[in-house]
C-alpha positions as a printed NumPy array, in Angstrom:
array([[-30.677, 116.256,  78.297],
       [-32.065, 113.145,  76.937],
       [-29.997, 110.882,  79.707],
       [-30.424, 113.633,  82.787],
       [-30.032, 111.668,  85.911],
       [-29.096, 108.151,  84.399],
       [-25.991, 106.088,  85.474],
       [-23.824, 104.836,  82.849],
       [-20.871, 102.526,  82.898],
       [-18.6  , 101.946,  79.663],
       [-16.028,  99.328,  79.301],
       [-12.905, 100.146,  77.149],
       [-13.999, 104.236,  78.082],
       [-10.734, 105.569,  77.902],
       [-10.427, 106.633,  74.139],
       [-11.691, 105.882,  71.149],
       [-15.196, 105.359,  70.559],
       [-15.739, 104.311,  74.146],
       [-14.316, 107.551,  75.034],
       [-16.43 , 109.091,  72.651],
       [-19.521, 107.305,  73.914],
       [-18.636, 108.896,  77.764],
       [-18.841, 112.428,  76.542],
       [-21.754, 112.401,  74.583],
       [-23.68 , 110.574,  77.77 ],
       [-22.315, 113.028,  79.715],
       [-23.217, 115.912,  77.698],
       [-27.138, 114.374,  77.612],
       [-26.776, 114.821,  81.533],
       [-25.836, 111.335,  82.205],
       [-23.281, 110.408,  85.376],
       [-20.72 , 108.012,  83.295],
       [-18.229, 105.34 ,  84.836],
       [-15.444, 104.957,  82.291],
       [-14.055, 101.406,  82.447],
       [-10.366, 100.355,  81.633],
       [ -8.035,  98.209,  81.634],
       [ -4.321,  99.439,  81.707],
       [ -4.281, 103.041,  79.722],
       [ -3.955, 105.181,  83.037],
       [ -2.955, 108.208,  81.108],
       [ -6.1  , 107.971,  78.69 ],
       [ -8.673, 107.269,  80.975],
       [ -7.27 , 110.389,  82.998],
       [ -7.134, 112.981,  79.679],
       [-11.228, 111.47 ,  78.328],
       [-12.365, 112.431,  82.711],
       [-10.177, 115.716,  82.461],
       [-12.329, 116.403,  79.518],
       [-15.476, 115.688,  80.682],
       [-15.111, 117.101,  83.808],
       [-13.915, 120.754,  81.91 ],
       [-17.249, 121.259,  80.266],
       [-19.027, 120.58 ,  84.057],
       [-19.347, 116.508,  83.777],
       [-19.758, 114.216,  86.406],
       [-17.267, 110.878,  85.474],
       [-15.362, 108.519,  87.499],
       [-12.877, 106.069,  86.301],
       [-13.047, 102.13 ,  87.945],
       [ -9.796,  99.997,  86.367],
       [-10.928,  96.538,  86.057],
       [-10.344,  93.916,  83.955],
       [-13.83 ,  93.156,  82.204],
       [-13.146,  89.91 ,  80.877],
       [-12.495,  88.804,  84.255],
       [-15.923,  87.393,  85.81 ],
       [-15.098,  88.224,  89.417],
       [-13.741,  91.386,  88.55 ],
       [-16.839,  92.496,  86.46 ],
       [-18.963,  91.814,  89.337],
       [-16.787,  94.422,  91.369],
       [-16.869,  96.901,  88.552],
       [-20.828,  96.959,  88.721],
       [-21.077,  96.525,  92.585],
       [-18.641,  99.639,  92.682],
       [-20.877, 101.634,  90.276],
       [-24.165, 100.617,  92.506],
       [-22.573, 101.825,  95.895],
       [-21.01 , 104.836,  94.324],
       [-24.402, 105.881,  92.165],
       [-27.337, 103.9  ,  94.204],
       [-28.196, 102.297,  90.381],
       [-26.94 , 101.403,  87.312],
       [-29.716, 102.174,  84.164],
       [-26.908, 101.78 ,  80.975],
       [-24.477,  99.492,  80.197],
       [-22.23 ,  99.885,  77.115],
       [-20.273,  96.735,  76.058],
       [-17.247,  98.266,  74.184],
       [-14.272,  96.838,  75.431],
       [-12.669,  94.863,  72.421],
       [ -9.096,  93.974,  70.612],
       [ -8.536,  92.68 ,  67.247],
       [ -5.691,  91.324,  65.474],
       [ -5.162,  91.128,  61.635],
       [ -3.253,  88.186,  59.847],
       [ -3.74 ,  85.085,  58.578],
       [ -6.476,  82.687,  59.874],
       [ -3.197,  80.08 ,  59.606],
       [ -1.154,  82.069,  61.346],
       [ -3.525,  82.29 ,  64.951],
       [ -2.826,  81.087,  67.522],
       [ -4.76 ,  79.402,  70.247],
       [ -3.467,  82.328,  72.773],
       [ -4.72 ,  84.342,  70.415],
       [ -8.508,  83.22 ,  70.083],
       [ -8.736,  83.112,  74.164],
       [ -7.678,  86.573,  74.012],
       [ -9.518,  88.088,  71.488],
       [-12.818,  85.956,  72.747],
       [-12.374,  86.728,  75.912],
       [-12.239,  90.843,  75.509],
       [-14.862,  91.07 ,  73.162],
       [-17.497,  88.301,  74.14 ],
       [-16.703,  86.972,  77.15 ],
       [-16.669,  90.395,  78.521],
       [-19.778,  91.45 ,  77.229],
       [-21.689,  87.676,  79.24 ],
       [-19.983,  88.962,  82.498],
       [-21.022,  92.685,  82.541],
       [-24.932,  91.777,  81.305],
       [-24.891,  89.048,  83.781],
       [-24.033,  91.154,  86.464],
       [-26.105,  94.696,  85.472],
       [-28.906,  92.013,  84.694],
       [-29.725,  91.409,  88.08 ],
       [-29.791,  94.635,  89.095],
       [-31.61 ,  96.038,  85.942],
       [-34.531,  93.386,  86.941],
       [-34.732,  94.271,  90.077],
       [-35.726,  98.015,  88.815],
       [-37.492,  96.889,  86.25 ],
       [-35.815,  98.591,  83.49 ],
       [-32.162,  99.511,  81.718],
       [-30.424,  99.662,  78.699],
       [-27.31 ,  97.228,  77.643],
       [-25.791,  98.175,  74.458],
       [-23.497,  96.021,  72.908],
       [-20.751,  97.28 ,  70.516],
       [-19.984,  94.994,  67.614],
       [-18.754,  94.822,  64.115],
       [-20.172,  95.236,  60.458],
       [-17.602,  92.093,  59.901],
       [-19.902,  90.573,  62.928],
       [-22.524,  89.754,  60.739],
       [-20.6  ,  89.222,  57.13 ],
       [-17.107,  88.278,  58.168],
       [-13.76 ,  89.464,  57.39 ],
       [-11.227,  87.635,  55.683],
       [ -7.636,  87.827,  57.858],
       [ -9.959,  89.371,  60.813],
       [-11.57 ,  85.289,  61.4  ],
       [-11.227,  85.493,  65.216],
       [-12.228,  89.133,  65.78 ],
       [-15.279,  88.322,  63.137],
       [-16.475,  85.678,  65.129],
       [-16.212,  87.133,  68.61 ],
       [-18.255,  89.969,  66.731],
       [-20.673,  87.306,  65.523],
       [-21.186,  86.048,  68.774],
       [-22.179,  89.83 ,  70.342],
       [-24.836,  89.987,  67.403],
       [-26.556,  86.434,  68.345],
       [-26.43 ,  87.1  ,  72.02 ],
       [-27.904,  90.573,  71.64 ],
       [-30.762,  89.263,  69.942],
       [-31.144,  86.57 ,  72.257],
       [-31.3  ,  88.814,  75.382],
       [-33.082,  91.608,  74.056],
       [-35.748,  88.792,  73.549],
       [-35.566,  87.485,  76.814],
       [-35.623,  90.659,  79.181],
       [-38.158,  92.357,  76.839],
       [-41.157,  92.087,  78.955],
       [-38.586,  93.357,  81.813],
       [-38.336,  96.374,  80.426],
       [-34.294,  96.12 ,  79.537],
       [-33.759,  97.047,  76.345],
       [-30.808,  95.144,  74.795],
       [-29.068,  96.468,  71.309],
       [-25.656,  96.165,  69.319],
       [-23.966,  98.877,  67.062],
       [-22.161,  97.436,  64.649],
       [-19.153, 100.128,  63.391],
       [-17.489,  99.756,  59.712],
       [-14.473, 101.52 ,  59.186],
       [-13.905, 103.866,  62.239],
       [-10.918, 106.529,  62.948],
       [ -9.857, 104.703,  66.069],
       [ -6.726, 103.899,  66.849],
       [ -7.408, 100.09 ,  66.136],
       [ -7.141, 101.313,  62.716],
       [ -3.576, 103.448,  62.675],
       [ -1.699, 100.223,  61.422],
       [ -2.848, 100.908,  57.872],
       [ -0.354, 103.835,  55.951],
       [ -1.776, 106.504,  53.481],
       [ -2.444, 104.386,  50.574],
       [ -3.981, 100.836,  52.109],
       [ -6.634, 104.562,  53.822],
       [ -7.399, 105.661,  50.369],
       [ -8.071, 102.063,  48.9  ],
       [-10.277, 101.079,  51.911],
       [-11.739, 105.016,  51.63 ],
       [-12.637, 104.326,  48.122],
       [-14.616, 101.192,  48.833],
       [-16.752, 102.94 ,  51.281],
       [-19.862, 104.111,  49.673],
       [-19.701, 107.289,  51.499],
       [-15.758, 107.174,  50.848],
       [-14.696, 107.783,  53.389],
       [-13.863, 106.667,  57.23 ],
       [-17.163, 107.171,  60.081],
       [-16.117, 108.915,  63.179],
       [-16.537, 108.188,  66.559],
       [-19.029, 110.82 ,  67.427],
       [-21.491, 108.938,  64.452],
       [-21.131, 106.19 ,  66.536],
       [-21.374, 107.785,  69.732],
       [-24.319, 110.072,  68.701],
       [-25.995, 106.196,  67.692],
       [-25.41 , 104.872,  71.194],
       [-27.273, 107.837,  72.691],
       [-30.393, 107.395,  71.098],
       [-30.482, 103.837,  72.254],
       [-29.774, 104.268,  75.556],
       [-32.843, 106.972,  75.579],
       [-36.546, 106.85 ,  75.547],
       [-36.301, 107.903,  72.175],
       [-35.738, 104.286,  71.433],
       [-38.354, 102.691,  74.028],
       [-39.722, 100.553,  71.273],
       [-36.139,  99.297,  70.024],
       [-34.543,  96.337,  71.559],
       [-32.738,  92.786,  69.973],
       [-31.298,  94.698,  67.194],
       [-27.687,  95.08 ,  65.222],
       [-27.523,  98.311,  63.579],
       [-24.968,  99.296,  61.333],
       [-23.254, 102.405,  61.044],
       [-20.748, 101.65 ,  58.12 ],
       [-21.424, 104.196,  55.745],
       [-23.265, 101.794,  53.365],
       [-20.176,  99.144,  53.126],
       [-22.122,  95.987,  53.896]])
């Protein structure tokens, strides 16, 4: 029970590997706040499941890229919980296509989910976390965060931008005691990647070292040991979990 007694809030906790994320915390004993945005009927089936095997989760809908509406989502957590010790920045969108073919809706958007987001959340758990002097903010990112992906230019620089601010907090609130990391995913089985048919999975499959696609828990099972003390020495780093692609 490596997180026994610890308060937890997710963003984007209703499936994939923010879902995944919420049951593994909760499994290390670890009272989680899923975070979402409009899937009612996912956030409800990732709580149903947690609370089965004798979890304690709650589900807050806000929109995180929203500044006034992050605040609420971590002044709810503190009134419901009395303190806030981990916050997981996983909320994110991406869009594939040309970099000539974008948009300018389409950069706001995609910056906005995945970076904005992740300023208003630490902001806000910040103050809190330095008032207790201690916490853990881990940031979820991209292996195309730190090399780039061509037809992925926005997503790759929103990514980018979570690296260089991670390093730049965790630097900053490490004589605070606040811990601040990034996991950086490769190819994941989410649904951000079900566009893709049978063959364009075996091509990308095959140009995995470990051929073949990680799985949420792998990232999930990451995010756990840096939100524990079995990390106290850990902070302003971008780890990837790409099985050996970049």
């Amino acid at each position: 029970m490596k997180l026994k007694g610890k308060v937890a809030l997710i963003t984007g906790g209703s499936r994939g590997i923010g879902a995944e994320i919420a049951k593994e915390f909760s499994k290390e004993g670890a009272f989680v706040v899923i975070n979402y945005i409009s899937n009612d009927r996912a956030a409800e089936e990732t709580i149903e499941e947690i609370k089965a095997v004798g979890g304690y989760v709650i589900g807050i809908k806000a929109d995180a890229s929203d500044f006034n509406e992050a605040k609420n989502l971590v002044d709810s957590t503190i009134d419901k919980f009395g303190k806030l010790d981990i916050l997981v920045n996983n909320a994110g969108i991406s869009k594939v296509g040309l970099f000539i073919d974008m948009k300018e809706k389409h950069w706001d958007e995609m910056l906005n989910i995945n970076l904005k987001s992740v300023f208003n959340l630490s902001n806000h758990v910040t103050k809190h976390m330095l008032a207790n002097n201690g916490g853990a903010i881990i940031n979820i990112s991209s292996m195309w965060g730190g090399v780039g992906a061509s037809c992925e230019v926005i997503y790759s620089a929103s990514k980018g931008g979570i690296d260089a601010f991670t390093k730049a907090l965790g630097k900053e609130l490490a004589p605070n005691n606040i811990r601040v990391n990034a996991i950086a995913p490769g190819v994941i089985e989410t649904d951000m990647n079900k566009w893709m048919n049978e063959n364009e999975i075996d091509d990308l499959s095959n140009e995995i070292p470990m051929m073949r696609f990680g799985k949420p828990k792998e990232v999930a099972k990451l995010a756990v040991f840096l939100a524990s003390e079995d990390s106290s020495y850990i902070t302003a780093q971008v780890i990837n979990v790409d099985g050996g692609m970049v």
